[in-house]
C-alpha positions in Angstrom: 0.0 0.0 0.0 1.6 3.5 -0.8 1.6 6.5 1.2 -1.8 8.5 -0.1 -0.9 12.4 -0.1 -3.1 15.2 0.9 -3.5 18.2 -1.5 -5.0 20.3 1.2 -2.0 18.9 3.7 0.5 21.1 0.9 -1.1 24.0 0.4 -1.7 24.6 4.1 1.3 24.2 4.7 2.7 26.3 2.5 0.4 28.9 3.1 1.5 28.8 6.7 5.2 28.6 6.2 4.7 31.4 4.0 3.7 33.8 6.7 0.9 35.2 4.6 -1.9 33.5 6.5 -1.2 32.4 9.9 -4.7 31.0 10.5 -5.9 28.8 7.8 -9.3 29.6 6.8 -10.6 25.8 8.4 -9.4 27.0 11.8 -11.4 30.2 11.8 -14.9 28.5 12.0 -14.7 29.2 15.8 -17.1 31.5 16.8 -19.9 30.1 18.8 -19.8 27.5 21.9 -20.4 23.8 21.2 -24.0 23.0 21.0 -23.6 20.1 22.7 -22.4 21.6 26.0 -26.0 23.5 25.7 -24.3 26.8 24.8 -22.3 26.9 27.6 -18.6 26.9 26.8 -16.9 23.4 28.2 -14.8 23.3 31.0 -11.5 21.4 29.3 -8.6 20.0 31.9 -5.4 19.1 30.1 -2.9 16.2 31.9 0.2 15.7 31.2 2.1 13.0 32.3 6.1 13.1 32.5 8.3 10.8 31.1 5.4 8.2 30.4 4.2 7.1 27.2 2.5 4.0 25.4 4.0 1.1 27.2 3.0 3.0 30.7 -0.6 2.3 29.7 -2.0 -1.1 30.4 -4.9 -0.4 27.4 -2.4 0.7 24.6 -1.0 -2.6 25.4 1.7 -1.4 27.2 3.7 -3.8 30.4 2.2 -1.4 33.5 -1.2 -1.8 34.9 -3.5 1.8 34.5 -6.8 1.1 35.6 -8.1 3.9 35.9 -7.1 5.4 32.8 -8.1 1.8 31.1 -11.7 2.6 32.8 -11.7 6.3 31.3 -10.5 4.9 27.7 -13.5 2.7 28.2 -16.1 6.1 28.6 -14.4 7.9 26.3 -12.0 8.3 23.5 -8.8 6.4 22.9 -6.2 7.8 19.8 -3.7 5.3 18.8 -1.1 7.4 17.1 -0.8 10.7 19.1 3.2 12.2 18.4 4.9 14.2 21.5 8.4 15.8 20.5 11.1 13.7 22.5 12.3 15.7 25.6 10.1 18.1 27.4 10.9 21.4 26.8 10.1 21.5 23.0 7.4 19.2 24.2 5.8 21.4 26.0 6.2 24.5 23.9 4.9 23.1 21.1 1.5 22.1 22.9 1.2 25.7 24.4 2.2 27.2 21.3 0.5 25.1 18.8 3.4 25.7 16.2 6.8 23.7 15.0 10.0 24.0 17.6 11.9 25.7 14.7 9.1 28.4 14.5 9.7 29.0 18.3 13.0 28.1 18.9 12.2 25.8 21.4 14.2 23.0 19.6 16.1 21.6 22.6 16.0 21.4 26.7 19.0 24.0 26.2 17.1 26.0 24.0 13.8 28.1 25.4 13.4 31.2 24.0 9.7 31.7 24.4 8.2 34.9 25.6 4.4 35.7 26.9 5.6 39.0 24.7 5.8 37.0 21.2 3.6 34.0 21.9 0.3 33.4 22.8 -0.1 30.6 24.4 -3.3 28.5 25.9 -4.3 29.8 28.6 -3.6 33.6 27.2 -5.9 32.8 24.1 -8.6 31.1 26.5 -8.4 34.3 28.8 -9.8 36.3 26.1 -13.0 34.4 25.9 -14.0 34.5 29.3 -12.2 31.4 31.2 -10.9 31.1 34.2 -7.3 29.5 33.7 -5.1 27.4 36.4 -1.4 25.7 36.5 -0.8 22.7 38.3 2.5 20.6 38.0 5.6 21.1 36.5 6.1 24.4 34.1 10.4 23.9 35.2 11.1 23.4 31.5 9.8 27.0 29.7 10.6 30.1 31.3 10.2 30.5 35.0 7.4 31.5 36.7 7.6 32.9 40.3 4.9 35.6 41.0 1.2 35.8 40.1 2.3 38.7 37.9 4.4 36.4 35.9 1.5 34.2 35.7 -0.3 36.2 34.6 1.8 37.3 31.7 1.1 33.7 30.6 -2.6 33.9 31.1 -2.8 32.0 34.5 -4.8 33.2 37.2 -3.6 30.8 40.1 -0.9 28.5 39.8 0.5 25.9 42.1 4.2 24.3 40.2 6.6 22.5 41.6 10.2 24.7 42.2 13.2 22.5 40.4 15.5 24.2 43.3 13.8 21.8 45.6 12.5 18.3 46.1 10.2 17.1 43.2 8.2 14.4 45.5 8.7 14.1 49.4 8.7 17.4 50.9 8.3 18.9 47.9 9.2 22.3 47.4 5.9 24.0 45.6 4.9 27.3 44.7 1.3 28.5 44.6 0.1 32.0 43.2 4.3 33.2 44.5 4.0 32.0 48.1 5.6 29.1 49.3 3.6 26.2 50.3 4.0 24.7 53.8 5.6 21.0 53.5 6.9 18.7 55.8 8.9 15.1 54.6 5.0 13.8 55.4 3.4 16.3 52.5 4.0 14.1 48.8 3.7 16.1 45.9 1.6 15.1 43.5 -1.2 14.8 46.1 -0.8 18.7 47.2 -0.8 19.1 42.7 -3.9 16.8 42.3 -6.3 18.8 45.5 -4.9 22.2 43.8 -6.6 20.8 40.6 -9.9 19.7 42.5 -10.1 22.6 44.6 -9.7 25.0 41.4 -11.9 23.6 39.5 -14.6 23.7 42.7 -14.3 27.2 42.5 -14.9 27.9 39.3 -17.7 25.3 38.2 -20.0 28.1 37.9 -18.1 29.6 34.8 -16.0 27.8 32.0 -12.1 27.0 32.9 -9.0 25.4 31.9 -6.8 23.5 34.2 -3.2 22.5 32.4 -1.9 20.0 35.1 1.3 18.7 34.2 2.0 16.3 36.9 5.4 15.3 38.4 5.1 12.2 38.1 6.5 9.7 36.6 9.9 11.8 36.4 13.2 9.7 37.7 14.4 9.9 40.5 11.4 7.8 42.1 10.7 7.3 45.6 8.1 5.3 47.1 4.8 6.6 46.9 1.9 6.5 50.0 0.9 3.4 48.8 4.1 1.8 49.0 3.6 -2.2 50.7 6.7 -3.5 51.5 5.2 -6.9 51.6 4.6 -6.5 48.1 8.0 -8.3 46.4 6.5 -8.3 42.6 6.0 -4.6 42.3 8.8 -2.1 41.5 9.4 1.4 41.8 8.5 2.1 38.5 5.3 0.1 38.0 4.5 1.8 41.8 4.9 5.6 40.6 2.9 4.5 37.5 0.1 3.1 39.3 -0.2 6.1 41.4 0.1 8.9 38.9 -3.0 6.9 37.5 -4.9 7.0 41.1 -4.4 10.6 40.9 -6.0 10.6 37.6 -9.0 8.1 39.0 -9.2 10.6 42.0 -9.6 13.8 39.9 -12.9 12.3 37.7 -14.3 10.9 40.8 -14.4 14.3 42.2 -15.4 16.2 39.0 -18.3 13.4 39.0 -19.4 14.0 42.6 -19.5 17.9 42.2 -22.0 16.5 38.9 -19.0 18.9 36.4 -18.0 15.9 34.3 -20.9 16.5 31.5 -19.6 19.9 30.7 -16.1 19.5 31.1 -13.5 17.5 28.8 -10.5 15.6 30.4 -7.3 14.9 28.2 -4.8 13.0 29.4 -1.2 12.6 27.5 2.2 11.9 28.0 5.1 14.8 27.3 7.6 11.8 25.4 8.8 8.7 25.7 9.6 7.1 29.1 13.0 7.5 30.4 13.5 3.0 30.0 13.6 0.6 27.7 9.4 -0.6 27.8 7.4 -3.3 26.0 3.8 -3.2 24.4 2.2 -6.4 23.6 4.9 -8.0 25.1 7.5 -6.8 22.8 10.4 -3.8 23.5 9.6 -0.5 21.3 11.6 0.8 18.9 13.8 3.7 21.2 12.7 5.9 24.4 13.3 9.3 25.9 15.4 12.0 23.8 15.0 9.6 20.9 14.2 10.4 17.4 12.9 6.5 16.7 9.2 5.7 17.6 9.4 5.2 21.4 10.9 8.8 22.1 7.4 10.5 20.6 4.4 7.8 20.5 2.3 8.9 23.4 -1.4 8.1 25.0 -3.7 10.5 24.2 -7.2 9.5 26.0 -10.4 11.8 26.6 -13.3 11.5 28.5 -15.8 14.6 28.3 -19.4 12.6 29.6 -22.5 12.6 27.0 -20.4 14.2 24.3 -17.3 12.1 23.7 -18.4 8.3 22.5 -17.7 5.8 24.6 -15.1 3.3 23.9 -14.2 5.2 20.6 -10.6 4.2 19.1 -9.5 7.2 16.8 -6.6 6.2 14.2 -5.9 9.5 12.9 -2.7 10.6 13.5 -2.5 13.8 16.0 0.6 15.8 17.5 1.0 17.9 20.1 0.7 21.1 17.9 -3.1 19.9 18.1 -4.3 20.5 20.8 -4.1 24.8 20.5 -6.8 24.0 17.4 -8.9 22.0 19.3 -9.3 24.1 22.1 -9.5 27.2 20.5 -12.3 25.6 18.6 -14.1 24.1 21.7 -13.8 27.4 23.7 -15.1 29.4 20.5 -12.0 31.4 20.8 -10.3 33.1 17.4 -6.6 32.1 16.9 -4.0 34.7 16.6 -4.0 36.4 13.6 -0.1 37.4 14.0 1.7 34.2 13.9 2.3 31.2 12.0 0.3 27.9 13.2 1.2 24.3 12.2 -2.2 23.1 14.3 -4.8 21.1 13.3 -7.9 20.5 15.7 -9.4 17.1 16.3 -12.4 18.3 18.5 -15.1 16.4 16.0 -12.7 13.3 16.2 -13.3 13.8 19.9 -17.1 13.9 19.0 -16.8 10.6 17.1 -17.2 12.9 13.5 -14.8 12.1 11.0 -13.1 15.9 10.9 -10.3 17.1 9.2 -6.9 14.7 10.0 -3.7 15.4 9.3 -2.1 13.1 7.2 1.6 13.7 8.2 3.6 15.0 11.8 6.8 17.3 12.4 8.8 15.9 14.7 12.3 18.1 16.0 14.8 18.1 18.6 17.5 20.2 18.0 19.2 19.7 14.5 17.7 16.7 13.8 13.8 16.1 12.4 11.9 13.8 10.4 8.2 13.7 8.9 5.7 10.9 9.7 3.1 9.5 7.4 0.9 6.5 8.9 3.3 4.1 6.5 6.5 6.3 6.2 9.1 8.4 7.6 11.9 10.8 5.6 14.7 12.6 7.9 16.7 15.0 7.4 19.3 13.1 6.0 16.5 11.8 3.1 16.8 9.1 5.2 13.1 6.9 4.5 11.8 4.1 6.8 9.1 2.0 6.5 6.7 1.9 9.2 4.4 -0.8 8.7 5.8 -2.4 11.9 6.3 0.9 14.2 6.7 1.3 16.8 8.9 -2.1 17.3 10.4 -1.6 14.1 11.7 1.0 11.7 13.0 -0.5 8.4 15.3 1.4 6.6 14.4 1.9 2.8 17.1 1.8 0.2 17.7 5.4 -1.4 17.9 3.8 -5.2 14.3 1.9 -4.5 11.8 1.1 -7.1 9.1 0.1 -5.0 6.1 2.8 -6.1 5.1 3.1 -2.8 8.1 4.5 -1.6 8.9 6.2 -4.2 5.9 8.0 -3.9 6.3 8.7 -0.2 9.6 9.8 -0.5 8.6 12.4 -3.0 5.3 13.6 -1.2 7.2 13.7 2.0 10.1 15.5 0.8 7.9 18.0 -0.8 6.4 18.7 3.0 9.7 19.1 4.0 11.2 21.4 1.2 7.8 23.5 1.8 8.5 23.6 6.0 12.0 24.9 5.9 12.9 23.3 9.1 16.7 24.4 8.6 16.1 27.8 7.5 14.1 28.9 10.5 15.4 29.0 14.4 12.4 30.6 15.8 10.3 34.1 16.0 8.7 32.6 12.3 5.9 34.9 12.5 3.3 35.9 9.8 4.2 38.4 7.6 7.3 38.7 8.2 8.9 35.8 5.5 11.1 36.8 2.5 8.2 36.0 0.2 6.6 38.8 1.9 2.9 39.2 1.8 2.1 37.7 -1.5 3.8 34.2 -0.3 1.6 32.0 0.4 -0.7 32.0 -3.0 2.9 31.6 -4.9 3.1 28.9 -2.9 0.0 27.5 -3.3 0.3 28.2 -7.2 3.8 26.4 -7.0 2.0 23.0 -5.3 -0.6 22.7 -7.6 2.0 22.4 -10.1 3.9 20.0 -8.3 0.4 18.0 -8.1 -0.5 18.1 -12.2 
């Protein structure tokens, strides 16, 4: 079977790269709440999990027991191919941003150059539509917040993080809305995290919000957790720190069900990248981890539960990445994107409705000089490197350059031809609309130029 390329992948891109129109014109159909929340705009609680990805979840297959993720897969929606960049910072910057690493400059751990002056992330864009907006977790990896009037800068209104200078678990040394939180070596972490997040939401069910919780765990170095059993010989510290990050999660529905919130308000839960080990789904290792460009350093969970709207026990194959999820929020929250920057995200909010929407047919992935482009069947480096992915994520077979086999031929042309168009190398950050050499008659020379490629 041969890689099947999208027109409308090619010319949105290139429009975008081209800086003339940083919001294509599918992301602009944004202006009213979703009818199915009854006109009121949904509440919407982003998770992300560190350091944990496919083989951490017991129903992608993956070696560690989830249950209560399993159970929310089960009520809600499950995406099997959901791409994270590999380490966190450019992780994480790319799902605040929704655009490229190379567009923000955010291409390494090293390398955070974001600014509430020149992006607008998440929470900022969500402001402007009337939400209420929270910070939970760990926010260590993009520029530091201390006060509520750098907070606010990002479009948070309380924030409770976790202080790198300090202990991550035990003790923890936390910050909330620039005070320093009380601890003793008896206060763990990611519980004082998880009640921020419950109490938050508490007060503000009367009016829409966003919670971004990136939690603590399942970052090394591990420590026992409260529900250590030393009796317990078969479980490790590991498969112990994953099972409670995922009581945390159980812990957070159960309360947004009890205070009767969890029809109106959408629950995603991710990972940032790859775990930090070596990990097994279906019983067999995955192809690379962690601060990997292979498969296992970028295939994450993506799960959502959002009750009476989302179907349950849905399995979406479409491929999303974390440049995503700034379309589909700005889409459920009826908010307008930016009109001054460049945008490489796609929404999947009717995927999350069980709708067939608009997918994407390829992902960027980056960390630092090195990136590739992912098709459901292929993959094309930056060294025109191709692999064939029919066996990913425990496999990535390399494909001759000199091959006459159509379908790779094909998808090394097609996926070439996103790459040429993106201009990864060209552009370390600040790629902002309107300001490209094509200037502002770019992008339809660009579009002219892919329809010829296409005839």
């Amino acid at each position: 079977m041969g890689f099947r390329f999208d027109r409308r992948d090619f010319l949105k891109a290139g429009a975008a790269s081209a800086g003339l129109l940083a919001v294509p014109g599918w992301l602009n159909a944004f202006a009213a709440p979703d009818p199915t929340t009854g006109g009121r705009k949904p509440n919407i609680i982003l998770i992300l999990s560190d350091d944990h990805s496919i083989p951490g979840v017991s129903c992608y297959g993956g070696e560690f027991q989830t249950p209560q993720l399993d159970a929310m897969a089960k009520k809600g929606v499950r995406f099997e191919y959901c791409f994270s960049e590999p380490l966190c910072a450019p992780s994480r910057a790319m799902l605040m941003t929704g655009r490229f690493p190379f567009r923000t400059g955010v291409i390494s751990n090293n390398a955070v150059k974001l600014s509430p002056e020149t992006e607008t992330v998440i929470p900022k864009l969500l402001k402007q539509v009337g939400y209420s907006t929270g910070l939970a977790g760990k926010w260590s990896q993009l520029p530091h917040i201390d006060t509520a009037e750098e907070a606010a800068k990002w479009g948070f209104d309380e924030f409770m993080i976790w202080d790198p200078k300090g202990e991550r678990y035990w003790n923890p040394s936390l910050n909330k809305n620039g005070q320093q939180v009380p601890v003793t070596d008896k206060s763990f972490g990611p519980d004082l995290l998880n009640d921020f997040v419950v109490d938050f939401a508490s007060r503000h069910k009367d009016s829409p919000f966003f919670i971004y919780y990136p939690m603590t765990l399942i970052h090394s170095q591990l420590f026992q957790t409260p529900d250590h059993n030393e009796g317990d010989k078969k479980k490790n510290l590991l498969a112990e720190n994953i099972l409670y990050m995922d009581k945390l999660v159980g812990k957070l529905l159960s309360e947004l069900e009890r205070m009767k919130m969890d029809e109106n308000t959408l629950i995603m839960f991710t990972g940032d990248n790859g775990q930090g080990l070596d990990a097994k789904v279906d019983g067999k290792m995955i192809c690379g981890n962690k601060g990997s460009m292979l498969e296992g350093g970028s295939r994450v969970p993506l799960i959502a539960s959002w009750k009476g709207t989302v179907p349950a026990g849905t399995v979406v194959k479409d491929m999303v990445e974390f440049s995503d999820f700034y379309a589909t929020i700005a889409e459920l929250a009826g908010a307008k994107m930016p009109e001054n920057l460049t945008f490489d995200s796609r929404s999947f909010a009717q995927q999350l409705k069980g709708k067939a929407g608009d997918p994407r047919n390829w992902v960027f992935i980056q960390l630092q000089d090195e990136w590739y482009v992912r098709s459901r069947g292929w993959k094309l480096n930056q060294k025109g490197e191709l692999f064939d992915m029919k066996e990913a994520p425990f496999k990535e077979i390399p494909v001759e350059a000199d091959s006459k086999d159509p379908g790779a031929v094909a998808a090394r042309k097609e996926l070439q031809a996103v790459l040429d168009d993106l201009k990864p190398a060209g552009r370390k950050g600040g790629d902002r609309a309107g300001n490209e050499d094509e200037g502002k008659g770019g992008g339809k020379k660009r579009e002219k130029k892919a329809e010829k490629k296409k005839q």
